[in-house]
C-alpha positions in Angstrom: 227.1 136.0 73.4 225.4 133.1 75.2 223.5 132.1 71.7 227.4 132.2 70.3 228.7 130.0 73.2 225.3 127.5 73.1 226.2 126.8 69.6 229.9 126.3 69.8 228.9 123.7 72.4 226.8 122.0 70.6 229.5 121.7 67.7 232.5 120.6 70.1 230.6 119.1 73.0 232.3 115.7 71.6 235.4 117.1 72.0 235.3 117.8 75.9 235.2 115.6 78.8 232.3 115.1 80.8 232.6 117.0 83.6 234.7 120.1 81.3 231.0 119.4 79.6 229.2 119.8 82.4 230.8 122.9 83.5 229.7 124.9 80.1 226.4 124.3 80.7 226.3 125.8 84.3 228.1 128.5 82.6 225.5 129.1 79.9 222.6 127.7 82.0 222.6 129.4 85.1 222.9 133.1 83.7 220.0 132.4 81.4 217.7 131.2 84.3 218.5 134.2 86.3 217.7 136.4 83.3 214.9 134.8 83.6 214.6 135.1 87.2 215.5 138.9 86.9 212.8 139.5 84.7 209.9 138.7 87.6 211.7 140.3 90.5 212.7 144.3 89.7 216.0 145.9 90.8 217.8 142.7 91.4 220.9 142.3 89.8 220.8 138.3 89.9 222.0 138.0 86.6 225.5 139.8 87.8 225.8 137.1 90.5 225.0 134.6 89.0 226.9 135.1 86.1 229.9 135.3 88.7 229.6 132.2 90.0 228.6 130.1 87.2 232.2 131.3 85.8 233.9 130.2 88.9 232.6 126.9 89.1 233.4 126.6 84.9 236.9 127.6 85.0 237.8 125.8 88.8 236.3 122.4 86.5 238.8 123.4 83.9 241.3 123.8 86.6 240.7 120.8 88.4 240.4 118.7 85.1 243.5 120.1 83.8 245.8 119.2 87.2 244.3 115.6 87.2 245.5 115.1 83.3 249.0 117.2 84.5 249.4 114.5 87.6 248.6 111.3 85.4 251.1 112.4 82.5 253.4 112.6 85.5 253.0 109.4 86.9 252.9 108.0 83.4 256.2 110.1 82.8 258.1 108.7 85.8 257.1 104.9 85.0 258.3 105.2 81.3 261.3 106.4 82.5 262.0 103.9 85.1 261.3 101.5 82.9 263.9 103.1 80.0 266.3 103.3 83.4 265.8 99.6 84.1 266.1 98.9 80.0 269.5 100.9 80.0 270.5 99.0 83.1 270.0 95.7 81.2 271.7 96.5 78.2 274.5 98.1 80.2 275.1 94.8 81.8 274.8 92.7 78.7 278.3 94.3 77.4 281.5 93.8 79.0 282.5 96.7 81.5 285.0 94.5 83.9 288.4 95.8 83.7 291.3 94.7 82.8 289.1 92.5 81.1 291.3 89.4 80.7 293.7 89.8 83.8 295.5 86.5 83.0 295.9 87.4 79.1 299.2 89.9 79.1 299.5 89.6 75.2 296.3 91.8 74.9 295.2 95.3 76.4 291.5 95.6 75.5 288.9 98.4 76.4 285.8 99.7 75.0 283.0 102.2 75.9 279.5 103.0 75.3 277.4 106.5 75.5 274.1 106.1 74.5 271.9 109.1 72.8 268.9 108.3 74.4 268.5 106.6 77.5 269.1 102.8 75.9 270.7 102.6 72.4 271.4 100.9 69.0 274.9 100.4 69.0 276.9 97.5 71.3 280.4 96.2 71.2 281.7 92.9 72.2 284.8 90.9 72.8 285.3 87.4 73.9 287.5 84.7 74.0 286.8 81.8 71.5 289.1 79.3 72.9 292.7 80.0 74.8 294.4 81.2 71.6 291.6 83.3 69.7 289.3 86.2 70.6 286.1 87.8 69.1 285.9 91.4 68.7 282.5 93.0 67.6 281.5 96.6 66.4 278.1 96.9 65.1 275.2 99.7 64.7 271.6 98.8 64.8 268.9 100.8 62.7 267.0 102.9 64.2 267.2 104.5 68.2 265.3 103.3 71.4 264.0 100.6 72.7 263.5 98.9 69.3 266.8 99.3 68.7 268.0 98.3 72.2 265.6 94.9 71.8 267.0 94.0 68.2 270.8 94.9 69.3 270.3 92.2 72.3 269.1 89.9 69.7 271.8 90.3 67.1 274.9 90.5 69.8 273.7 87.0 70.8 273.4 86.0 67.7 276.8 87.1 66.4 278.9 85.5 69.6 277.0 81.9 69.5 278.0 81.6 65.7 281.4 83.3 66.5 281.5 80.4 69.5 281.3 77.4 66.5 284.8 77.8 65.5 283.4 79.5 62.5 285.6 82.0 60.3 284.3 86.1 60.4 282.3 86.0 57.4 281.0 82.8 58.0 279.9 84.0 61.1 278.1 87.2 59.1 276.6 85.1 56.7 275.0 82.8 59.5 273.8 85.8 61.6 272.1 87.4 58.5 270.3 84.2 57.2 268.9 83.8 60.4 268.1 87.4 61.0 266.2 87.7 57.6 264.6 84.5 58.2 262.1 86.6 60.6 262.5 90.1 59.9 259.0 91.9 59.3 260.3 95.2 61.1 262.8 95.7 58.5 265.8 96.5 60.6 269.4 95.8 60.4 272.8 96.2 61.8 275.9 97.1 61.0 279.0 94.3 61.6 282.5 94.7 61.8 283.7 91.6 63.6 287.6 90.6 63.9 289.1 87.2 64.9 292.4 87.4 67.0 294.7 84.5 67.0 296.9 85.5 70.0 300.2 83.0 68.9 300.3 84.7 65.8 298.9 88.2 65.6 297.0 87.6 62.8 293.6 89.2 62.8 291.1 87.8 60.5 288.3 90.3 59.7 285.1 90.7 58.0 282.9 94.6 57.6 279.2 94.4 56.9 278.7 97.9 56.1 280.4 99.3 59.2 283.0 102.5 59.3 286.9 101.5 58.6 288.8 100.7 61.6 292.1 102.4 62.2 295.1 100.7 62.7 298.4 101.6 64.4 301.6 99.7 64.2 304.7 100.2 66.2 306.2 103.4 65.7 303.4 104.9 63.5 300.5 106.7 63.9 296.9 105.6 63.1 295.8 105.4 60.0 292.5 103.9 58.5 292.5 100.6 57.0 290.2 101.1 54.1 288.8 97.7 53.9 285.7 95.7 51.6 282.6 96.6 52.7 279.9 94.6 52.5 276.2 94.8 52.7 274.7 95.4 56.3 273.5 92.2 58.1 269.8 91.8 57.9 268.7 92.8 54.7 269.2 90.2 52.0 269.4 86.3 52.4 271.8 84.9 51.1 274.3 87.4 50.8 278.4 86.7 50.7 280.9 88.3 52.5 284.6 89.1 51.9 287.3 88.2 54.6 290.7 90.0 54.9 293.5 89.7 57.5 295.5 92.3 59.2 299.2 90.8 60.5 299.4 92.5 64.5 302.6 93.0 65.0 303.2 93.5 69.2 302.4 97.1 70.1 300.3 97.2 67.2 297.1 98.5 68.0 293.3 98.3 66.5 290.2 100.6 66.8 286.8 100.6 65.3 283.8 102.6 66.3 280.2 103.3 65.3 279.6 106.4 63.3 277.9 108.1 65.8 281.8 109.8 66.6 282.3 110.6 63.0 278.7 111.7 62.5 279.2 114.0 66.0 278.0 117.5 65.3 278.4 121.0 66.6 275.8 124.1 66.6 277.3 125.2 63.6 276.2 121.7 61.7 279.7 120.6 61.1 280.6 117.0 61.5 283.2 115.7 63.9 284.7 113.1 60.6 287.0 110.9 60.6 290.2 113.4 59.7 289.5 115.2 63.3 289.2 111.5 64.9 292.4 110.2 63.4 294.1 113.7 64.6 292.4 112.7 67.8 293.6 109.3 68.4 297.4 110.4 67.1 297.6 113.2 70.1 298.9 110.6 72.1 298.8 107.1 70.1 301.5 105.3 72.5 299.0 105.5 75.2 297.0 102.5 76.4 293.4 101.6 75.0 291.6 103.3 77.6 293.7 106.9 77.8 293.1 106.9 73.7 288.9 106.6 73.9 289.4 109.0 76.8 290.9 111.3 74.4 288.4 110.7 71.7 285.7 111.1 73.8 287.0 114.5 75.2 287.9 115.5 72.0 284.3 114.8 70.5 282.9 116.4 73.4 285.1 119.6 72.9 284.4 120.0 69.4 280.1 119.1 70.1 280.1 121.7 72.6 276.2 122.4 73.8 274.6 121.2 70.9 272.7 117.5 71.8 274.0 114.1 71.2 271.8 112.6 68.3 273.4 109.3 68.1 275.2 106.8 70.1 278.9 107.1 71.0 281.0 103.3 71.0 284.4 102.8 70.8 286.6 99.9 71.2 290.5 100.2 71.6 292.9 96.5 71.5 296.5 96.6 72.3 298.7 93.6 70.8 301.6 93.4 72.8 303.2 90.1 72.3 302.1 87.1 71.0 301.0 84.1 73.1 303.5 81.1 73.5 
């Protein structure tokens, strides 16, 4: 047995830390020496003792070697996790989450909402106010999960509002964000766009979709249906690429939303898919009711139809009410 053990360790002795080392050869050491020991002195069972011991002190090294490694993985566990707390904090505050968001604006009712898979995510959402009469409204889904994700959404938000800020049109916008985005692009990533221009004296809502879902739109006394609009390519890939622009007239008490497919894509134990028949069902329960009741309602919805099985992508939605136009 000890000739067994002698030559496992000298196979695997790379294998083990020093002092885990150290401890096997006490274990196949000492017993040999009082063997030894034994041999000289008759009727003492040294070897029994000794034996013992040395296999005490080999497994409380083991022990003690084993709670050192559990206690640093610890530590190491609770600082990655502050740090993704801190990184969720950031990104939180990056997207708008003041409400009523434009308390001086009556002709719009606006409201949007964010549930990340993992502790920071992919997706963002955005809406701001180009000048007093138009407003941006952004819908977009990173590649990928994480902090990589989290790092290249920060990038491509900004990205998307400064252009959107140069009084340009919604696919000049996209075309702008994805020349510069493939200009330095060695990860490979890219987003999904939908981004919608408002102009609130007319209703009219110039759009363009780089490979993102359909919105759905509801006009006054209807329920919501999808608009099935042009996709194009997603943002990031290929330079040079153009996209298509299409307008959507808003009459008041129309309203607008668009999403990531993380609600679509929601699954249940079973494997079934949320899709986007159960979300339109969802948002016609009660589609009269203001933007943030109806993502209430999808949300609880989702969450009903998930049940226990675990989130694997991020949940946005983004809900605009036109209520009258701006005179």
């Amino acid at each position: 047995m000890l000739v067994m053990d002698i030559i496992l360790l000298l196979r695997y002795q790379d294998k083990f830390r020093p002092s885990v080392r150290l401890a096997f050869w006490v274990y196949i050491i000492a017993p040999t020496a009082a063997l030894i020991i034994q041999s000289f002195i008759y009727g003492l069972q040294l070897i029994i003792y000794v034996s013992v011991a040395a296999s005490v002190y080999m497994f409380y090294v083991i022990l003690r070697d084993i709670s050192i490694e559990y206690e640093k993985q610890q530590k190491d566990k609770s600082r990655i996790e502050t740090e993704l707390n801190m990184a969720s904090n950031i990104q939180n505050n990056m997207l708008p989450n003041i409400y009523p968001a434009f308390p001086d604006i009556k002709q719009i009712d606006i409201y949007a909402s964010m549930t990340p898979a993992k502790e920071v995510g992919g997706d963002f959402y955005d809406f701001f106010l180009i000048d007093e009469t138009h407003l941006g409204i952004v819908m977009a889904d990173v590649s990928g999960k994480g902090v990589p994700a989290a790092l290249f959404m920060m990038i491509s938000k900004m990205l998307v509002k400064n252009n959107a800020m140069n009084d340009m049109s919604p696919k000049e916008v996209l075309e702008a964000v994805n020349r510069q985005i493939c200009s330095n692009n060695r990860e490979g990533m890219f987003v999904t766009v939908w981004l919608g221009i408002l102009d609130l004296t007319t209703g009219v809502l110039k759009a363009c979709n780089a490979g993102h879902e359909y919105p759905a739109l509801k006009r006054p006394g209807k329920p919501f249906k999808l608009v099935k609009d042009k996709h194009g390519i997603v943002v990031g890939v290929i330079e040079g690429v153009r996209y298509t622009e299409y307008e959507l007239n808003l009459e008041p008490g129309s309203k607008i939303f668009v999403y990531t497919d993380g609600v679509a894509e929601a699954t249940n134990s079973n494997e079934e898919l949320f899709g986007t028949d159960r979300m339109i069902e969802a948002l016609n329960i009660n589609p009269d009711n203001d933007p943030k009741s109806i993502l209430e309602t999808i949300n609880g919805e989702v969450t009903k139809f998930v049940g226990d099985a675990p989130q694997f992508d991020d949940l946005t939605m983004l809900c605009l009410e036109f209520k009258q136009k701006l005179s």
